[in-house]
C-alpha positions in Angstrom: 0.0 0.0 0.0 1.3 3.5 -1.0 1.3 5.9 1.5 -0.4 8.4 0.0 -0.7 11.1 3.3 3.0 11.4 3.3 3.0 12.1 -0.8 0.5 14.4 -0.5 2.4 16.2 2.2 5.2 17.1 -0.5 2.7 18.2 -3.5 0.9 20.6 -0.3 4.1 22.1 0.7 5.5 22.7 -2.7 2.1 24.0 -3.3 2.6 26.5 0.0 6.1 27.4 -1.2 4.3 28.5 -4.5 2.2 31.1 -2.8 5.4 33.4 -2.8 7.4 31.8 -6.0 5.1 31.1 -8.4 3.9 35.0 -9.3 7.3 35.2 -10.8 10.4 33.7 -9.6 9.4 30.6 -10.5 6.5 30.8 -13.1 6.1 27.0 -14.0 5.3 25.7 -10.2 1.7 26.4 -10.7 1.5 23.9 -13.4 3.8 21.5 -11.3 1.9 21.7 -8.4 -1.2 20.5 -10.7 0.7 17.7 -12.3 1.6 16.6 -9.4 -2.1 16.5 -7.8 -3.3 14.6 -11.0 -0.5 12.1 -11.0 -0.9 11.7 -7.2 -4.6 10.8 -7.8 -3.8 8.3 -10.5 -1.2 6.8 -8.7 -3.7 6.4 -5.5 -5.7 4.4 -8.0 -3.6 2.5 -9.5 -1.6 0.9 -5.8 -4.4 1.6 -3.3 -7.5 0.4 -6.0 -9.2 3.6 -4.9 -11.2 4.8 -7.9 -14.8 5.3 -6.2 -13.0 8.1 -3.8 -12.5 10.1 -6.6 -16.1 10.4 -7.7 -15.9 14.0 -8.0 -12.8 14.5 -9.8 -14.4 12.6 -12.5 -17.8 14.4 -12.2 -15.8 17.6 -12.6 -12.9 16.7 -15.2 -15.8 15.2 -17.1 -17.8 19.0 -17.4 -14.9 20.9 -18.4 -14.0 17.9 -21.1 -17.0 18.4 -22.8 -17.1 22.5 -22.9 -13.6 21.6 -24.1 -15.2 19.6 -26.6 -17.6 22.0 -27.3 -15.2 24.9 -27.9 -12.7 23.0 -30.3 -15.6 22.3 -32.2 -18.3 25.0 -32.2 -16.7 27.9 -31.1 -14.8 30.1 -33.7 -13.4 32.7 -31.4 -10.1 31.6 -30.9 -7.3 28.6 -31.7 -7.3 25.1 -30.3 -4.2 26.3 -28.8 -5.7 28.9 -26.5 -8.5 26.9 -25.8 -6.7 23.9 -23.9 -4.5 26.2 -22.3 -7.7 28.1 -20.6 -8.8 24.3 -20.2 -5.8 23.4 -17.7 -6.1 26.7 -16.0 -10.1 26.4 -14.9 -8.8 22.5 -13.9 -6.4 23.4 -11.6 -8.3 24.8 -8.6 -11.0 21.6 -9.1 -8.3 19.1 -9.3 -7.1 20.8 -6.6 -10.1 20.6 -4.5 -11.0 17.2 -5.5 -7.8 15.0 -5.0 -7.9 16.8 -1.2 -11.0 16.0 -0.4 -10.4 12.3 -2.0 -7.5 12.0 -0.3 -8.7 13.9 3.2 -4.7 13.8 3.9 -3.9 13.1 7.6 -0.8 15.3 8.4 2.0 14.2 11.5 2.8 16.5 14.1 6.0 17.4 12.2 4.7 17.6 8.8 2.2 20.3 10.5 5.1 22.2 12.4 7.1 22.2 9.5 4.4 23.6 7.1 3.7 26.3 9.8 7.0 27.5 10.3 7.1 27.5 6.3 3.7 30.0 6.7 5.1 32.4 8.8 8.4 32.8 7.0 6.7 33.3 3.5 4.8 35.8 5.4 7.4 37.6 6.3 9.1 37.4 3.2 6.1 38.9 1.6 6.2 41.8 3.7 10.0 42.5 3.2 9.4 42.6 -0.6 7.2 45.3 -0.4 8.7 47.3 1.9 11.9 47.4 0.6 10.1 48.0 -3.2 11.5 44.5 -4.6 8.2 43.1 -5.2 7.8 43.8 -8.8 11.3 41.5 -9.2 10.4 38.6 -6.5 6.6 38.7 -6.8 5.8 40.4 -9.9 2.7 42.5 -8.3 2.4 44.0 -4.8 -1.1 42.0 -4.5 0.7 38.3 -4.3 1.6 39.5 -1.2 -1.6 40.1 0.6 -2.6 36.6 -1.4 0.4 35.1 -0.2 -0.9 36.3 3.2 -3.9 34.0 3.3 -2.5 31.4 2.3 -0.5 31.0 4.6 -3.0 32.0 7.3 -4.9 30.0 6.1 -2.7 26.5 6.2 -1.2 27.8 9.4 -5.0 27.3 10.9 -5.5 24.2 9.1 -2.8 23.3 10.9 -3.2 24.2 14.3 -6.3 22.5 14.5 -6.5 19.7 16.6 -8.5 16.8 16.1 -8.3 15.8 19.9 -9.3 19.6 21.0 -11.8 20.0 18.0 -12.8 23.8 19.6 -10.0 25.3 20.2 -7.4 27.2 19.3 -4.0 27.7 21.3 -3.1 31.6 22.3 0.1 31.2 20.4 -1.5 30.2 17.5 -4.2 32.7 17.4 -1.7 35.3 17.6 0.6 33.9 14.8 -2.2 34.1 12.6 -3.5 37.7 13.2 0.4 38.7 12.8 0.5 36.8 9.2 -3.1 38.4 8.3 -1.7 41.9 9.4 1.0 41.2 7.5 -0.5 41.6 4.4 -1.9 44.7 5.0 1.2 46.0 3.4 -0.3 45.4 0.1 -2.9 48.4 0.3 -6.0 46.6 -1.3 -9.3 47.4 0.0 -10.5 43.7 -0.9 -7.7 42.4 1.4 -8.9 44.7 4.3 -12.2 43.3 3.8 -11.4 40.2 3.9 -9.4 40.6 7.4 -12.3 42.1 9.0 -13.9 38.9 8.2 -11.5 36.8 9.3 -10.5 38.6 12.8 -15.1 38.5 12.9 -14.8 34.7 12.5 -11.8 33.9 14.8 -13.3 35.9 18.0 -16.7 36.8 17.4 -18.5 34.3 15.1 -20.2 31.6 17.2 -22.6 29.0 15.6 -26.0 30.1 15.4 -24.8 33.9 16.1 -25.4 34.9 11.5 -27.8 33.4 9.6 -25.4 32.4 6.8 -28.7 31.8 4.6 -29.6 34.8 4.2 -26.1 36.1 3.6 -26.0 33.8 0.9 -29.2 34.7 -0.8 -27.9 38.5 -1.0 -24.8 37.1 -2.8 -26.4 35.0 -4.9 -29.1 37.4 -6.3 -26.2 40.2 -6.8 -24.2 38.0 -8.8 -27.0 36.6 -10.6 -28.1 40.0 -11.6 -24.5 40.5 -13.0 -24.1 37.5 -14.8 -27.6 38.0 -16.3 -26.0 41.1 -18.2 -22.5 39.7 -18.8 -23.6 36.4 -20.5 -23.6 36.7 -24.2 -26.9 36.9 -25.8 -25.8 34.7 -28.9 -24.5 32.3 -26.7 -27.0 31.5 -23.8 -27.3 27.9 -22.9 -23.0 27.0 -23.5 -21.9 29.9 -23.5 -19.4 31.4 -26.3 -16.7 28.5 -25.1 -13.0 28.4 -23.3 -10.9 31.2 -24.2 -13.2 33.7 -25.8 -14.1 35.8 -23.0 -12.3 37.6 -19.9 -9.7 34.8 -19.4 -6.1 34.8 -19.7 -6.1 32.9 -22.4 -8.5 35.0 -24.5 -5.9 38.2 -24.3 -3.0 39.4 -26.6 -0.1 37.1 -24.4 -1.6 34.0 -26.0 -4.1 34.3 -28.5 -6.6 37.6 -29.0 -10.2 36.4 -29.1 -12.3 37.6 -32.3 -14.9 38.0 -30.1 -13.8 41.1 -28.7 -13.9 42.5 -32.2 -17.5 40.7 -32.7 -18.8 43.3 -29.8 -16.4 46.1 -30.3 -14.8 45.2 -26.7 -10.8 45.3 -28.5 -11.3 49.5 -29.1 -11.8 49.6 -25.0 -8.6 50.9 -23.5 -7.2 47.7 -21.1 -9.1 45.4 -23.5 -7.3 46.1 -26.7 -5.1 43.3 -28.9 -2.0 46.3 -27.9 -3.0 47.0 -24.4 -5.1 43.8 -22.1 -3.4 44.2 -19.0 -7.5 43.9 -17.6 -9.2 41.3 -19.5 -8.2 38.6 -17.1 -8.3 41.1 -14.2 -11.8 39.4 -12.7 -13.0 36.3 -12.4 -17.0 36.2 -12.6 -17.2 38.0 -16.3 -15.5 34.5 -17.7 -18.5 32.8 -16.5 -20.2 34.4 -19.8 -18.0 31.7 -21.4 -19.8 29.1 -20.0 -23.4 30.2 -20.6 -26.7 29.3 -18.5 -25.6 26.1 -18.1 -22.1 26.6 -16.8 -23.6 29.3 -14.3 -26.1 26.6 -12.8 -22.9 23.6 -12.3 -21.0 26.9 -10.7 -23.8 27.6 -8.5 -24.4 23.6 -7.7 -20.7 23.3 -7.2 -20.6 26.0 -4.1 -23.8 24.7 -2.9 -22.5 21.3 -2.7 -19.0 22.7 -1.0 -21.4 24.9 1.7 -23.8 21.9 2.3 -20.3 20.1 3.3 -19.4 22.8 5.5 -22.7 22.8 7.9 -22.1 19.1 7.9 -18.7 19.6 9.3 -20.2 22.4 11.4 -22.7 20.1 13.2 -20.1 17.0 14.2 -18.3 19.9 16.6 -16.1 20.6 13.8 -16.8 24.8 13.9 -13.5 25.6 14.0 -12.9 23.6 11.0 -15.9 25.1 9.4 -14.5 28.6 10.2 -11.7 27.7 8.2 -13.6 26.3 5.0 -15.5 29.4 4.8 -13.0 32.2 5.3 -10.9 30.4 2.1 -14.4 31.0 0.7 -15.2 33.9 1.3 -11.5 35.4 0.3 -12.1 33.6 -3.2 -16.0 35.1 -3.7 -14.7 38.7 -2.2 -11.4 38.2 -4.4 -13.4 37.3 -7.6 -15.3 40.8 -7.7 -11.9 42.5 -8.9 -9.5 39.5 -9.4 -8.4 36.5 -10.6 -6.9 34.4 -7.4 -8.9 31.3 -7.8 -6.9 30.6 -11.2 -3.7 31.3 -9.5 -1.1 29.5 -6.9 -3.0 31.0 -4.0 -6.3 29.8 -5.6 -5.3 26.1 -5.5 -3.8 25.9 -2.2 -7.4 27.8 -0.7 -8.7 25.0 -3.1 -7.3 22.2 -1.5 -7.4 23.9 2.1 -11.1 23.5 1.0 -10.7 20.2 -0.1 -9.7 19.1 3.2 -12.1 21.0 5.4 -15.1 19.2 3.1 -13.5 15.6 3.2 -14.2 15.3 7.1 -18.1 15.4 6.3 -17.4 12.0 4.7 -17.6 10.5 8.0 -21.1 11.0 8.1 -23.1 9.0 5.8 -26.2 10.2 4.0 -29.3 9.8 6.1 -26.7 11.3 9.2 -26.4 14.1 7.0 -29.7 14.6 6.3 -30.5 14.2 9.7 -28.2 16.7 10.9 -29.0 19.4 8.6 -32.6 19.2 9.4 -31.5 20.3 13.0 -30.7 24.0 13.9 -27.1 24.8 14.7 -27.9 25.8 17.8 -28.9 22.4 19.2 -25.1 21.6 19.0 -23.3 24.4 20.4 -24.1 26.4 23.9 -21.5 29.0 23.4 -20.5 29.6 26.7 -16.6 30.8 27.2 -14.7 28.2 28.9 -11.1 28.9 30.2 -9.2 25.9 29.7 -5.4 24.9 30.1 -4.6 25.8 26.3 -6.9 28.8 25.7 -11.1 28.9 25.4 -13.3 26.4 24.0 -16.9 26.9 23.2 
């Protein structure tokens, strides 16, 4: 038997070590870091005879193949060339996702030091490069570094949490985090500060039961409905105008220039021209016009699926793991109103931080599930403040 935790270590802290050298320094690890999730995955099945775990890699894979499929051969926008290449970068963050929460890696007590240790220096590193105005040489853009930020807040949580003390933090840990969350600051985005005040609201104020996280949800999900509504193409409704037409990467002048900016008159827009598109990948939801109606719906299944995991996890005493799975979230949705994180390094490793955070609902099998979800929160937690020898519990 292969054991697969200990490889999946490596691929996750080559992934973490990404976060700060992928932007630039080292361009390809991005596209490392997925190879080396696929071929973990196929080598899983192939020595542990472990296909039916990754269900939903296939499920997803399986979508993307066929708008693939459908671009190559009914989309006239762009060349096959561009097309695959916007095909491996919308694969990365769910292969990402799906081989962690296949996998649900269990991590040793060193592998967990060591990747924290790893957090706070990158961190640090981060803040140094802006500072000292070196960022555009190490990290390419002074964002990365609030990205890299999370990140490694991020994993740093994930791996401070303690299976044997599932509600509760340590004081040291706490405080390494909100030094690595503050230390993005330094990258003077108003969507980063956001996103802090969210975080420092779940890590000391949220309790379960204390937001009524579906009616959050229903505001987010009739704003961006109302957006998407305008943004998808009217000649293209049900798939969409395909991969690589259409506010991607791949659909600017660096790789090939999609016709159908000259179709709608989008390449005299200053940012969006064939000479100038420095902003046509600079957000993520106007790509969803690529994948039409249909696309929107698996998008909006997708998080619905990943949030129905989460109160799962929340109601088997899990909250702090919950808190966790939603602040990646939330960074990703906040991040995707005015960038593009989700395709990037950072994106994957919130990805598979996700991953992982879902995979410990699969302990609970379906009519548990449905069992618990029918309850309230509330029935589960009393949120009283409990002093205890390594910090509070709930």
């Amino acid at each position: 038997m292969l054991n697969i935790h200990r490889a999946y270590f490596y691929v996750f802290f080559v992934s973490v070590l990404g976060l700060f050298l992928a932007p630039h320094l080292l361009s390809f690890l991005d596209e490392l870091c997925l190879l080396a999730f696929a071929v973990l995955a196929v080598v899983d099945m192939t020595f542990n005879r472990c296909f039916g775990k990754y269900k939903l890699m296939f499920v997803l894979l399986g979508v993307m193949a066929l708008y693939l499929a459908y671009s190559l051969v009914a989309s006239p926008y762009n060349i096959p060339k561009a097309q695959i290449n916007d095909f491996i970068a919308q694969c990365k963050p769910l292969i990402a996702f799906s081989v962690s929460y296949a996998i649900a890696p269990q991590f040793t007590a060193n592998e967990k030091w060591v990747l924290k240790k790893v957090c706070i220096f990158l961190a640090f590193m981060a803040f140094f490069v802006i500072a000292a105005d070196i960022y555009d040489v190490t990290i390419f853009h002074i964002y990365y570094g609030g990205l890299t930020c999370v990140g490694c807040a991020m994993v740093y949580l994930l791996m401070s949490y303690d299976n044997d003390n599932p509600r509760a933090y340590t004081r040291s840990d706490l405080i390494w985090t909100c030094v690595i969350l503050l230390l993005g600051l330094i990258c003077t985005r108003s969507k980063y500060y956001g996103f802090v005040v969210l975080a420092f609201y779940m890590l000391f104020v949220y309790r379960p039961g204390t937001v009524n996280f579906k009616s959050v949800r229903n505001v987010v999900v009739a704003t961006l409905a109302f957006v998407l509504v305008v943004l998808v193409l009217a000649d293209h409704l049900l798939l969409g105008s395909g991969l690589a037409t259409y506010a991607t990467y791949s659909s600017g002048p660096d790789v090939s220039y999609s016709d159908l900016y000259y179709d709608y008159g989008i390449n005299l827009l200053w940012g969006l021209s064939p000479t100038y598109g420095d902003f046509i990948a600079d957000t993520f939801y106007p790509e969803l016009a690529q994948f039409g109606l249909l696309g929107i719906f698996f998008f909006g299944y997708f998080c619905w699926w990943i949030w129905r995991k989460y109160r799962i996890v929340m109601r088997t005493h899990h909250y702090q793991l919950f808190g966790i799975g939603v602040m990646s979230f939330a960074f990703l949705a906040i991040d995707g109103t005015a960038g593009c994180a989700v395709l990037q390094a950072s994106g994957s490793l919130l990805m598979a931080v996700m991953g992982i955070v879902a995979a410990q609902a699969k302990a609970v099998n379906k009519e548990e599930a449905k069992a618990l979800l029918a309850r309230p929160v509330t029935e589960f937690y009393d949120n009283k403040k409990e002093k205890i020898e390594y910090g509070y519990k709930f």
